[in-house]
C-alpha positions in Angstrom: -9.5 -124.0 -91.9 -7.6 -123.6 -88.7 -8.6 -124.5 -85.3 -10.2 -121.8 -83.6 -9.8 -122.7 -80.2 -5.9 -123.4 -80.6 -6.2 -119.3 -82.0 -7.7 -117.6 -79.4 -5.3 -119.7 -76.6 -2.8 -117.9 -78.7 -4.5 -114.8 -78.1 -5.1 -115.1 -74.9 -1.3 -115.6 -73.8 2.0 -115.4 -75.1 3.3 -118.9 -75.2 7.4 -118.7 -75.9 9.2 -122.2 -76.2 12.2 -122.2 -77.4 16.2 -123.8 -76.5 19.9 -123.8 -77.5 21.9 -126.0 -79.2 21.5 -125.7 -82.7 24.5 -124.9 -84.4 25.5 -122.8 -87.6 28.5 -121.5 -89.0 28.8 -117.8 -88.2 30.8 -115.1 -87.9 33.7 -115.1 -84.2 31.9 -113.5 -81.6 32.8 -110.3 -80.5 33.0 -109.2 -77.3 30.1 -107.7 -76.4 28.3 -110.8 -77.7 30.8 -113.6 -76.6 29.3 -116.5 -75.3 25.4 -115.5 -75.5 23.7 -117.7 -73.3 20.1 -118.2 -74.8 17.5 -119.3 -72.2 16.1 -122.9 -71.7 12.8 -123.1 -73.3 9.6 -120.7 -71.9 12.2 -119.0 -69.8 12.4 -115.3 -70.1 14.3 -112.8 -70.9 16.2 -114.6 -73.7 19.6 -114.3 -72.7 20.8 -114.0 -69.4 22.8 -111.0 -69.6 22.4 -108.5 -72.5 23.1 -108.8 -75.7 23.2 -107.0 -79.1 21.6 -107.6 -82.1 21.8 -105.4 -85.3 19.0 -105.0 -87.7 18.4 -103.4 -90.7 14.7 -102.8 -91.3 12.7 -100.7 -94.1 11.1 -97.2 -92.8 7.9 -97.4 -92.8 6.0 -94.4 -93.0 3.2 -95.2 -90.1 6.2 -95.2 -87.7 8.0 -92.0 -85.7 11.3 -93.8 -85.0 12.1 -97.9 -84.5 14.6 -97.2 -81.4 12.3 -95.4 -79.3 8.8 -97.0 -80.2 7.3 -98.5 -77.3 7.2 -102.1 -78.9 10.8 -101.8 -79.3 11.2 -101.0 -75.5 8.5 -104.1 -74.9 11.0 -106.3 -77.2 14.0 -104.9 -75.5 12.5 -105.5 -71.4 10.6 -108.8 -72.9 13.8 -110.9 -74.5 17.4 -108.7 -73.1 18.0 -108.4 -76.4 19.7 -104.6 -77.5 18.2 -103.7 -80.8 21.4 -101.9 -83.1 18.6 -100.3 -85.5 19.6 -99.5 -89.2 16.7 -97.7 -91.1 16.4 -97.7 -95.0 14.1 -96.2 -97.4 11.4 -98.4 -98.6 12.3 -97.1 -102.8 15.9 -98.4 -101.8 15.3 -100.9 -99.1 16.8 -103.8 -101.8 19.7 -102.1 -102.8 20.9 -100.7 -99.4 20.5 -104.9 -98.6 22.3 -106.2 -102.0 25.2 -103.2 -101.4 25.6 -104.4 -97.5 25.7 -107.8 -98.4 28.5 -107.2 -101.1 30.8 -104.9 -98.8 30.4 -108.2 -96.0 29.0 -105.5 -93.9 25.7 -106.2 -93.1 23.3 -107.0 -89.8 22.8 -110.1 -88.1 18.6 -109.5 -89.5 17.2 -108.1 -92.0 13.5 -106.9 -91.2 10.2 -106.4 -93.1 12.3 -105.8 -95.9 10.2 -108.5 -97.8 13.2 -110.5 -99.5 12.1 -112.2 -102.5 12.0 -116.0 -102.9 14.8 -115.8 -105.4 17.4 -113.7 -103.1 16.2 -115.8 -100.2 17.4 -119.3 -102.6 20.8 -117.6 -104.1 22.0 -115.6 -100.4 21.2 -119.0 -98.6 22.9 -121.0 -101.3 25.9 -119.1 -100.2 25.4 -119.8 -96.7 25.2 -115.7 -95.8 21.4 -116.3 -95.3 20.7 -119.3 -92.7 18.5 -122.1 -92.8 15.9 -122.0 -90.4 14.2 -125.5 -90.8 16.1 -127.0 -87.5 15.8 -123.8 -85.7 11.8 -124.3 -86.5 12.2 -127.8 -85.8 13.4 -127.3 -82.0 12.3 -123.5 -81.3 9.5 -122.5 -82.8 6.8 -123.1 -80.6 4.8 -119.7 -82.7 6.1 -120.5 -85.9 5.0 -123.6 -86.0 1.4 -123.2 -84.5 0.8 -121.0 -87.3 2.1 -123.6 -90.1 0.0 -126.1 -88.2 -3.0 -123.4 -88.6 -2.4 -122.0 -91.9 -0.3 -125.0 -93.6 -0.4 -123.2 -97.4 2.3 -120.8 -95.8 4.8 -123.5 -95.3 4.9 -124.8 -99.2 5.2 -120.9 -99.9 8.2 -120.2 -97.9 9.7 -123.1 -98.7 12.4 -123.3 -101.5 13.4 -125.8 -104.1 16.1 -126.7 -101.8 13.6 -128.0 -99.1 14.9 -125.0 -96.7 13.1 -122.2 -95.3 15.4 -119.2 -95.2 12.9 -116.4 -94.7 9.6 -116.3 -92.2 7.0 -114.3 -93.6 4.2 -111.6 -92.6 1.0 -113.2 -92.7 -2.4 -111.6 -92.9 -5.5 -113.1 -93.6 -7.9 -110.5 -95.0 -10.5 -111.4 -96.4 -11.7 -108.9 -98.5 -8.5 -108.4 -99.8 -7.9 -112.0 -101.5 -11.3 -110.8 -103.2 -10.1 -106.8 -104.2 -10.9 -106.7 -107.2 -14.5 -104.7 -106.7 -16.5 -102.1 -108.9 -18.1 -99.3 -107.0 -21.6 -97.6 -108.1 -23.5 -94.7 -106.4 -26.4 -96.1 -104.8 -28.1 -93.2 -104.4 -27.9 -92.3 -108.0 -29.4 -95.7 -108.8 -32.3 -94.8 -106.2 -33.2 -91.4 -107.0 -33.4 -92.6 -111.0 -35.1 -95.8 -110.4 -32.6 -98.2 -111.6 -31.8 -101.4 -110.1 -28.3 -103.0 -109.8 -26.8 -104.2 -113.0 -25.9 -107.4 -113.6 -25.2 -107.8 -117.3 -22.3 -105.8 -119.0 -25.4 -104.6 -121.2 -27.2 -103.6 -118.0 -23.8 -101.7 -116.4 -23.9 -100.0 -119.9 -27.4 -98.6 -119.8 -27.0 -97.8 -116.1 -23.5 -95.5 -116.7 -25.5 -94.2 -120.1 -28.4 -92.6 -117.5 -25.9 -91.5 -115.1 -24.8 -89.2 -118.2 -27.6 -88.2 -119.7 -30.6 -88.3 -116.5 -28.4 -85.4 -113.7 -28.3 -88.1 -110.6 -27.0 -85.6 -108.4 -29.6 -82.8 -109.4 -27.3 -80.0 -109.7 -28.7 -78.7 -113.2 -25.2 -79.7 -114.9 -23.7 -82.2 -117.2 -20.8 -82.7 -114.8 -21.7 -86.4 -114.0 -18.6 -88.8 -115.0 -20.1 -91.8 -115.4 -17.3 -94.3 -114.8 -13.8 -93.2 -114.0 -10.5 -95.0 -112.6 -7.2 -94.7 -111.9 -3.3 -95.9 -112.9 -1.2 -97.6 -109.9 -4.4 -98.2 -107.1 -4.9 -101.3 -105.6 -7.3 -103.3 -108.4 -8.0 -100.1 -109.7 -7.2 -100.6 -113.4 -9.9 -100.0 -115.6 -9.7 -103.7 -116.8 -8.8 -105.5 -113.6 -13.1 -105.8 -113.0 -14.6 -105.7 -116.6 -12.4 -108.2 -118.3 -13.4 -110.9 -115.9 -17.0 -110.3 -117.7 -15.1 -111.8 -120.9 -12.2 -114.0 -119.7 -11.4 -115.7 -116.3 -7.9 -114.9 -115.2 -6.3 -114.2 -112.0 -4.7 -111.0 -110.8 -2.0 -111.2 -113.2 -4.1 -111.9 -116.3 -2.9 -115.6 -116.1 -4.8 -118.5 -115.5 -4.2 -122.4 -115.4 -6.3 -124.5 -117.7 -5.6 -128.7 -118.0 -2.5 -128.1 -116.6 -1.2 -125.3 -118.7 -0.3 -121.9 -118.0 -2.0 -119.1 -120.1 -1.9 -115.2 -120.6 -5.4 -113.6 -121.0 -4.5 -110.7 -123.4 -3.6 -112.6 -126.1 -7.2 -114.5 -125.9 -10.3 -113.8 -127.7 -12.2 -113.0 -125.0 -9.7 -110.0 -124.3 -10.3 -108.8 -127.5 -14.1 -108.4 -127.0 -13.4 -107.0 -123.7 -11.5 -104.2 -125.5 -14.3 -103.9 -128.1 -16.6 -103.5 -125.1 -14.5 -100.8 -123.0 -14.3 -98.9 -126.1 -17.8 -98.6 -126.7 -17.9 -97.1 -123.3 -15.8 -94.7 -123.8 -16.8 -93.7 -127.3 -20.4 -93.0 -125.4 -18.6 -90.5 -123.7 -19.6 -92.9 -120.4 -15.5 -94.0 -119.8 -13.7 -90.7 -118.5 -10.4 -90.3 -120.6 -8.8 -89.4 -117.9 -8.9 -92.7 -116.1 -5.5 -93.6 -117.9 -3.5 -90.9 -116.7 -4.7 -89.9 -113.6 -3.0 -91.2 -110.4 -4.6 -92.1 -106.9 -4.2 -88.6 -105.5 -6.3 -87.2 -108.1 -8.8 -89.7 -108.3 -9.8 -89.0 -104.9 -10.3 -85.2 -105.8 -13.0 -86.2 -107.9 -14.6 -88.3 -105.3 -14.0 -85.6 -102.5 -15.4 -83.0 -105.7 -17.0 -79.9 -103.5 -20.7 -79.6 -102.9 -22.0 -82.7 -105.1 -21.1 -86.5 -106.0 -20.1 -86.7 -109.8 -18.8 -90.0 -110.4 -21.1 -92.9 -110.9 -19.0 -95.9 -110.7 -15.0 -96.7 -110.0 -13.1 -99.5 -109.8 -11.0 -99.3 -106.4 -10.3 -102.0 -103.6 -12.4 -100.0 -101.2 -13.9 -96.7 -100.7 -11.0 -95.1 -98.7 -8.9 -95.2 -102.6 -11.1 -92.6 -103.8 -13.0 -90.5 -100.9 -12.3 -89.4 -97.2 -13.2 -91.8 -94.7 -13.7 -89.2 -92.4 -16.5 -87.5 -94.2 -19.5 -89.1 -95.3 -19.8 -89.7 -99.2 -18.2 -92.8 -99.5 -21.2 -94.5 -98.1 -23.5 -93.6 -101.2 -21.6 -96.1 -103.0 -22.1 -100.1 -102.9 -20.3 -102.4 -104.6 -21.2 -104.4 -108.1 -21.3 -108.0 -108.4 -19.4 -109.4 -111.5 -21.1 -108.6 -114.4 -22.0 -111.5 -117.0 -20.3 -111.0 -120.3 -22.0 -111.8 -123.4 -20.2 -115.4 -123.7 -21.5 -116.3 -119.8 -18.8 -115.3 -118.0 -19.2 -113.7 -114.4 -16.3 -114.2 -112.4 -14.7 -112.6 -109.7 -11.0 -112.2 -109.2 -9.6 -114.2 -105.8 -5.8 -114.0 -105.0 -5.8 -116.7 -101.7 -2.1 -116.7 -101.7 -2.3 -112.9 -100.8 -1.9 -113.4 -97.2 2.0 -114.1 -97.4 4.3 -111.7 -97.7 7.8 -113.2 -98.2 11.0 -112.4 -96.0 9.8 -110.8 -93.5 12.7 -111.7 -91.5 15.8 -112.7 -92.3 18.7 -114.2 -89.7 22.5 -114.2 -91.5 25.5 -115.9 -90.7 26.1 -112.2 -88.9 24.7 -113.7 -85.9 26.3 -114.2 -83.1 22.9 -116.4 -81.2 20.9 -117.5 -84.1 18.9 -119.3 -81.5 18.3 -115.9 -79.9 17.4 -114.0 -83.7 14.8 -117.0 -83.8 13.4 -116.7 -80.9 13.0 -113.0 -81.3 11.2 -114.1 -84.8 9.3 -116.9 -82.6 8.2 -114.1 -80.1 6.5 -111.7 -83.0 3.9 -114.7 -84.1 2.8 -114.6 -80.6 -0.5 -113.6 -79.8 0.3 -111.0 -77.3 3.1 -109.5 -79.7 0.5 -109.6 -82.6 -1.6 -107.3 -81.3 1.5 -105.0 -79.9 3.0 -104.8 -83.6 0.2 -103.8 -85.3 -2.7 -102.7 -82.8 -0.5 -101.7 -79.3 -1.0 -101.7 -75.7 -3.6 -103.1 -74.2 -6.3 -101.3 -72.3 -4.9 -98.1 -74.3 -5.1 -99.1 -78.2 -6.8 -102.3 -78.1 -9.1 -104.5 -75.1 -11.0 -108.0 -74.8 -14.3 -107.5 -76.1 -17.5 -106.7 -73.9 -19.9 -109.9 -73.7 -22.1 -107.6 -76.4 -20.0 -107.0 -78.8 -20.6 -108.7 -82.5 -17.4 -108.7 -84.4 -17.1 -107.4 -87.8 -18.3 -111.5 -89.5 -21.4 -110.7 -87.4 -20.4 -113.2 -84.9 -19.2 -113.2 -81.1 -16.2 -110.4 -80.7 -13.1 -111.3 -78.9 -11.3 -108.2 -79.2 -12.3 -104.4 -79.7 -10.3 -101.2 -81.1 -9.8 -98.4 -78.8 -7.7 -96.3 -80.9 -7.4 -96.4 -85.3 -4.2 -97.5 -86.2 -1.2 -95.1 -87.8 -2.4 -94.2 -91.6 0.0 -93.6 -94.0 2.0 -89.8 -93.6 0.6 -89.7 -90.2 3.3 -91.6 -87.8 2.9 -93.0 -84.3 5.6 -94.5 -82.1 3.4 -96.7 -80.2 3.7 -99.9 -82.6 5.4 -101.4 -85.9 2.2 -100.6 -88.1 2.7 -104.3 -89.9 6.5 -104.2 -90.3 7.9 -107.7 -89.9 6.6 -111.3 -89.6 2.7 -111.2 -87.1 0.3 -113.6 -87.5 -3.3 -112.6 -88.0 -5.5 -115.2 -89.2 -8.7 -114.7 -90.8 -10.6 -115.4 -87.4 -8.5 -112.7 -85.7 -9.3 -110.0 -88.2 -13.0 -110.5 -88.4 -13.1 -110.6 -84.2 -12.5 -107.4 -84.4 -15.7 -105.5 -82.7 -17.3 -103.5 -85.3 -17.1 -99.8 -84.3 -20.1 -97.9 -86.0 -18.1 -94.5 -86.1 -15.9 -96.4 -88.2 -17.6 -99.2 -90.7 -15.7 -99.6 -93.2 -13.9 -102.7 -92.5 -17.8 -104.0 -91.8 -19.1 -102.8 -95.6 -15.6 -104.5 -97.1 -16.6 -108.3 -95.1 -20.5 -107.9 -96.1 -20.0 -106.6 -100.0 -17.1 -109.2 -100.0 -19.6 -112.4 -98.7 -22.3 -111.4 -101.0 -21.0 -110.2 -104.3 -17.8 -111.7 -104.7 -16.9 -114.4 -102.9 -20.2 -116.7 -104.6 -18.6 -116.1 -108.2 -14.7 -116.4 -107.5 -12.9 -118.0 -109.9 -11.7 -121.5 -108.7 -8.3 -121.9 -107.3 -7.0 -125.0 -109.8 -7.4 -121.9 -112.5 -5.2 -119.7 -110.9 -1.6 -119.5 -111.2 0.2 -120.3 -107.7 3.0 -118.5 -106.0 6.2 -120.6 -108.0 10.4 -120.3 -107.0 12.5 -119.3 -109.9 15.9 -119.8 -110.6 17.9 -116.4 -110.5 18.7 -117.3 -113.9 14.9 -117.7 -114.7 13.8 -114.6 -112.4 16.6 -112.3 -114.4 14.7 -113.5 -117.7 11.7 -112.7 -116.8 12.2 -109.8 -115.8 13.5 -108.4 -119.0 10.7 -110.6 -120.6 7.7 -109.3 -118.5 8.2 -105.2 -119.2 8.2 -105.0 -123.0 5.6 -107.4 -123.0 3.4 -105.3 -119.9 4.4 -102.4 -122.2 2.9 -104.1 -125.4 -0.4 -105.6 -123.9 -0.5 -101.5 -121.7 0.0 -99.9 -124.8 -2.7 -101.5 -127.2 -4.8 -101.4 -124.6 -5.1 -98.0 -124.3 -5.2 -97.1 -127.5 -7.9 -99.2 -128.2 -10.0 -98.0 -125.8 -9.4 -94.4 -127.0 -10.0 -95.4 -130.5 -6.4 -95.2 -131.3 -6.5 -98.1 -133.3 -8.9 -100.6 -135.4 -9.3 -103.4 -132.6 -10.3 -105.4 -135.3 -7.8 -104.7 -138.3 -4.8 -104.7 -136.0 -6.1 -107.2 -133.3 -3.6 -110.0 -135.1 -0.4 -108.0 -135.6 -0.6 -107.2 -131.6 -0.6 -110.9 -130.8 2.1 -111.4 -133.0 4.0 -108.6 -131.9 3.8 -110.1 -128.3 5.3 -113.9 -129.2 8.1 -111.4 -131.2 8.8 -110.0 -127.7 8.7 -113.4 -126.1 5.6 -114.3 -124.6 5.9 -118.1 -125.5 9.2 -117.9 -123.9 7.7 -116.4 -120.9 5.2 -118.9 -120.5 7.8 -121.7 -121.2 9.5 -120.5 -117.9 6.2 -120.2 -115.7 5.0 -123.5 -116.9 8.5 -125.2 -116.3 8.2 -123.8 -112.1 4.2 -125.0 -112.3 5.6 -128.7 -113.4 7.9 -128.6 -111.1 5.4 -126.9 -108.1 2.5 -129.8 -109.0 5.0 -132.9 -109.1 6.6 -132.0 -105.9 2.9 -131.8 -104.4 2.2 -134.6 -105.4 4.8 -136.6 -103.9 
């Protein structure tokens, strides 16, 4: 999809054009900033003499302190530009912005505080959020290598006003925009004989001798055959099985001749339910699954002295065991299973990569042109690697002519160091805070380190058992802008509804209810709370998404 020897250029060298003259409305200068004098184009430091820029930007708990982390101090000697740092808590990062905004205090940037399409729309509306199209246009020498590369991220920062008002994180990884994975003990399946299952009937059987057959040899009945987890990254018990019944995307939505659907209100939902039941009234579905959080998930999976669950849906391993001890690698992932009606599809998000308004320049600014280039400077290849790996030759180095990169392929770059993890904080880099560019080709470049293999196992499960069966991306439903009008009524739409389709759920996988008897009053109960107006509004942002594609 992009050109690969354009990428590695970029990773080879930091390539900085950019130059003055484009103008905005903004805030008198004050003194310490009057008159900023940004640099003609590939000339560094930024500005001439130095100047001060204020930035509020969301804690992130992988970092020790913004001010004094040593990319900060390679920003600060790199452009001339004094960072005034304002640090918020990620649970309030939103409404420490939407407060500052309202008092007319607030920073010239706002960074990797993720601003929503909708904000980004109704702030730059009112002018207090600037339009970055020209600045793009004339500066972005970065920015606009990686639209050129990865041209989907332009049509998804862009708002129904034609102007780009936020730049975005991206991050191509591939086994990600395919998370949706089951897990199964492998050596439980090779110490009983079994082979992988491939039918919903087969996954049955196999969790039914898991229970009954003592896989990990211990002399107990303390085998749980299948277990999950509320609020984990795909871990939901039906985020993997349903797709055995119904294709949908992530959101249980899905596109079909041009119209937008929900899946829980579909038959096949309903025999999915009928089918998770009859796991769990075989005693092979662990009750706990819907109240149990992340934390205690991975006690069971870190369970002392022997294995004892058989199969969990999870993004990756590291969700429910210790990556630094050795039982994760028992377990192998399941390809989609095929539902009684044919169905075997695997969920794919490919518009995962983006993660809107990433930063954010207001009318606050005194150099606009200098808050772009700043923004311009962090797609860079050499700041890339800086934000979110660190120095070179001390976290991070070209790869030896030997190494294979985690694809299997030619490595361009190797690890010396792992990364910050969260709770643990470094002060070396920005640990993915703020807009970097990693493409696909630069992740998997990576040199795979056999001390630590995971992110091999997550690109080789991923290429064989998922991405053959993905569902196709004209069913899915896109990234769409939304009126703040719309967005407001969705929101108070969407949670009764979640609530509803959460709620019967449950309960009819516990046996709560009669899926059967009661299967028609829940349906009816969710157009009661809205759901055709819901869909009304999705479809009316799809229309108008297709028809301006098309043109």
């Amino acid at each position: 999809m992009h050109s690969t020897k354009v990428a590695w250029l970029a990773l080879a060298a930091v390539t900085l054009l950019l130059t003055g003259g484009c103008k905005h409305e903004a805030e008198q200068p004050d003194d310490d900033n009057a008159a900023v004098a940004v640099s003609p184009a590939g000339i560094f430091p930024i500005t001439k003499q130095p100047a001060t820029i204020r930035i509020m930007v969301m804690d992130n708990n992988r970092v020790d302190n913004f001010a004094t982390n040593e990319f900060s101090k390679w920003i600060e000697e790199t452009t001339n530009l004094r960072i005034e740092w304002e640090v918020v808590p990620p649970k309030s990062a939103e409404q420490k912005m939407t407060l500052a905004l309202a008092s007319g205090d607030y920073p010239d940037v706002f960074l990797g505080l993720n601003v929503n399409p909708v904000l980004q729309a109704l702030y730059g509306k009112d002018g207090v959020f600037l339009p970055l199209n020209e600045l793009i246009d004339k500066y972005g020498t970065e920015t606009k290598r990686v639209l050129e590369e990865a041209p989907y991220v332009r049509d998804m920062i862009t708002t129904p006003d034609g102007n780009i008002y936020g730049l975005p994180l991206v991050n191509e990884c591939y086994h990600c925009t395919q998370g949706t994975k089951m897990w199964i003990n492998q050596t439980w399946l090779d110490k009983l004989g079994l082979a992988m299952p491939t039918t919903t009937g087969q996954f049955f059987d196999v969790l039914k001798a898991f229970k009954e057959k003592d896989p990990n040899g211990n002399g107990e009945a303390d085998e749980l055959p299948l277990v999950g987890a509320t609020n984990t990254p795909s871990g939901s018990i039906e985020s993997f099985l349903m797709e055995s019944f119904i294709e949908s995307d992530s959101s249980h939505m899905f596109v079909k001749d041009g119209s937008i659907h929900v899946a829980y209100n579909q038959q096949g939902w309903k025999e999915g339910l009928e089918y998770l039941h009859r796991l769990y009234e075989a005693d092979l579905l662990a009750p706990q699954t819907f109240t149990q959080d992340r934390v205690q998930l991975k006690q069971l999976g870190e369970n002392p002295n022997d294995a004892i669950i058989g199969a969990i849906p999870a993004q990756n391993p590291a969700i429910f065991s210790d990556m630094d001890k050795s039982r994760w690698k028992q377990y192998v992932t399941v390809p989609p299973l095929q539902g009684p009606g044919g169905w075997r599809t695997a969920v794919y998000n490919p518009y995962g990569a983006v993660t809107q308004g990433a930063f954010i320049i207001t009318n606050k600014a005194q150099s606009p042109e200098a808050a772009f280039r700043l923004a311009d400077l962090l797609y860079s290849g050499e700041a890339t690697f800086r934000s979110n790996v660190g120095r070179p030759d001390k976290e991070w180095s070209w790869a030896e002519e030997d190494d294979v990169g985690i694809d299997g392929h030619h490595a361009r770059w190797r690890q010396l160091k792992l990364p910050g993890i969260p709770g643990k904080k470094q002060n070396v880099h920005w640990s993915q805070t703020g807009p970097s560019y990693r493409s696909n080709e630069w992740r998997l470049s990576q040199a795979a380190d056999p001390d630590n293999p995971l992110e091999v196992v997550l690109y080789q499960e991923t290429k064989k058992n998922y991405e053959p069966y993905r569902i196709e991306k004209n069913k899915i439903v896109p990234p769409l802008f939304f009126t703040s009008d719309q967005a407001e009524e969705l929101a108070d739409l969407s949670k009764p509804i979640d609530r509803c389709r959460e709620d019967f759920l449950t309960r009819a996988v516990l046996g709560d209810l009669d899926i059967e008897a009661e299967w028609n009053d829940y349906v009816q109960s969710l157009e009661k709370l809205g759901l055709s107006r819901y869909l009304e509004i999705y479809q009316a942002a799809y229309d108008r998404k297709m028809a301006g594609s098309a043109k």
